[in-house]
N, C-alpha and C positions, 0 to 999 in steps of 0.2 A: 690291294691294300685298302680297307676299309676304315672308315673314320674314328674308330673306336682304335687303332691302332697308329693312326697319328697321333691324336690326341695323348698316348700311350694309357690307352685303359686297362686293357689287357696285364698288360707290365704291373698296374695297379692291384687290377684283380688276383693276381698269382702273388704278390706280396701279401694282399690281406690272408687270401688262404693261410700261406704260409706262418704269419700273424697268430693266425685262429688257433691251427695247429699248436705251435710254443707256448701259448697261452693257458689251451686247454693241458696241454702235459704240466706245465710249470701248476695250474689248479688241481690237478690229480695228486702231483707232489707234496702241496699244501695240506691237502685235506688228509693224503695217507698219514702224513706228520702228526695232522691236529687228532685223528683217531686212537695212533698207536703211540701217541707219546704220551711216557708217564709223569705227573706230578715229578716235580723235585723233590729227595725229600726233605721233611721241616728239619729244622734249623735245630738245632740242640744248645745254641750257644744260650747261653745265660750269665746275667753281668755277675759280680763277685759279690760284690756289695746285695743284691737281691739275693744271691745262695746264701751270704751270711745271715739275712736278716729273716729267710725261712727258719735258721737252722735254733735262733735267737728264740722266735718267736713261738716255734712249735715245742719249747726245753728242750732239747736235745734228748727226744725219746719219738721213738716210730709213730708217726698217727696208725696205722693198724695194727701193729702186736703192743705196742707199749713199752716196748723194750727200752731202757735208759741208755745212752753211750756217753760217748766222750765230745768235748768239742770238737773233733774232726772225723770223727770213724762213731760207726756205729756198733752195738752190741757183739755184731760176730765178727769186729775188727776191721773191716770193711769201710771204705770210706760212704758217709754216710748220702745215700742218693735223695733227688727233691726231684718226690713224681707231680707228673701234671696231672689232678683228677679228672677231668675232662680230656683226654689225651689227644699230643698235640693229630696223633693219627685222622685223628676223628672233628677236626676244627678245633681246636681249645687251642687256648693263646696261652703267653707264657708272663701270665701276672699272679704276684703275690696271694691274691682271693683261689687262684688254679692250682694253686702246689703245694704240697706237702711232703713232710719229713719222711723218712721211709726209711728203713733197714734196708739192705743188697738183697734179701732172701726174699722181703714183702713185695718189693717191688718190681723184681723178675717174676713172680707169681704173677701180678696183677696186668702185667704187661700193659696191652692197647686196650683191656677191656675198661666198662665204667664201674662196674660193682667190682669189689672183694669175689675172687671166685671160689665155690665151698665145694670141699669134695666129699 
């Protein structure tokens, strides 16, 4: 029995190991996480009061076709959507200066991109 074994080194040594081991898995864990995890995605919520006051503000006509509606629906009967021109895809936030009025049609076209797309 050697002194390193009174002492209980040994016992010590095979614990760190052990240690190292759960350590190193539990960081392999972490990182396969932080690689393949995706974004959330952004939030769609939008307050009421801010949709009414796009809808105010922009006449109640599409900023890209121009099309006139109604206070609630737009031209092709459609409730009338408030796209993010900077889309939130892409960073853009969800304030009054980012959004605009939009027909259902304009704005399915225009989707995640930043331009009008022209065919």
């Amino acid at each position: 029995m050697g002194i390193t074994n009174l002492l209980g080194l040994d016992v010590i040594g095979e614990d760190l190991t052990a240690m190292r081991q759960d350590m190193a898995d539990d960081l392999r864990g972490i990182a396969y996480q932080a690689i393949k995890r995706t974004p959330p995605p952004p939030s769609h919520y939008m307050p009421v009061k801010l949709r009414r006051s796009i809808i105010e503000r922009d006449g109640y006509r599409c900023r890209y076709c121009g099309m006139h509606g109604g206070e609630d629906h737009g031209p092709d009967g459609e409730p009338w959507h408030i796209d993010h021109i900077f889309p939130l895809a892409l960073g853009g936030n969800t304030t009054a200066r980012n959004l605009a009025l939009s027909c259902a049609q304009c704005n399915l076209q225009k989707g995640d991109r930043l331009k009008w797309p022209t065919y």
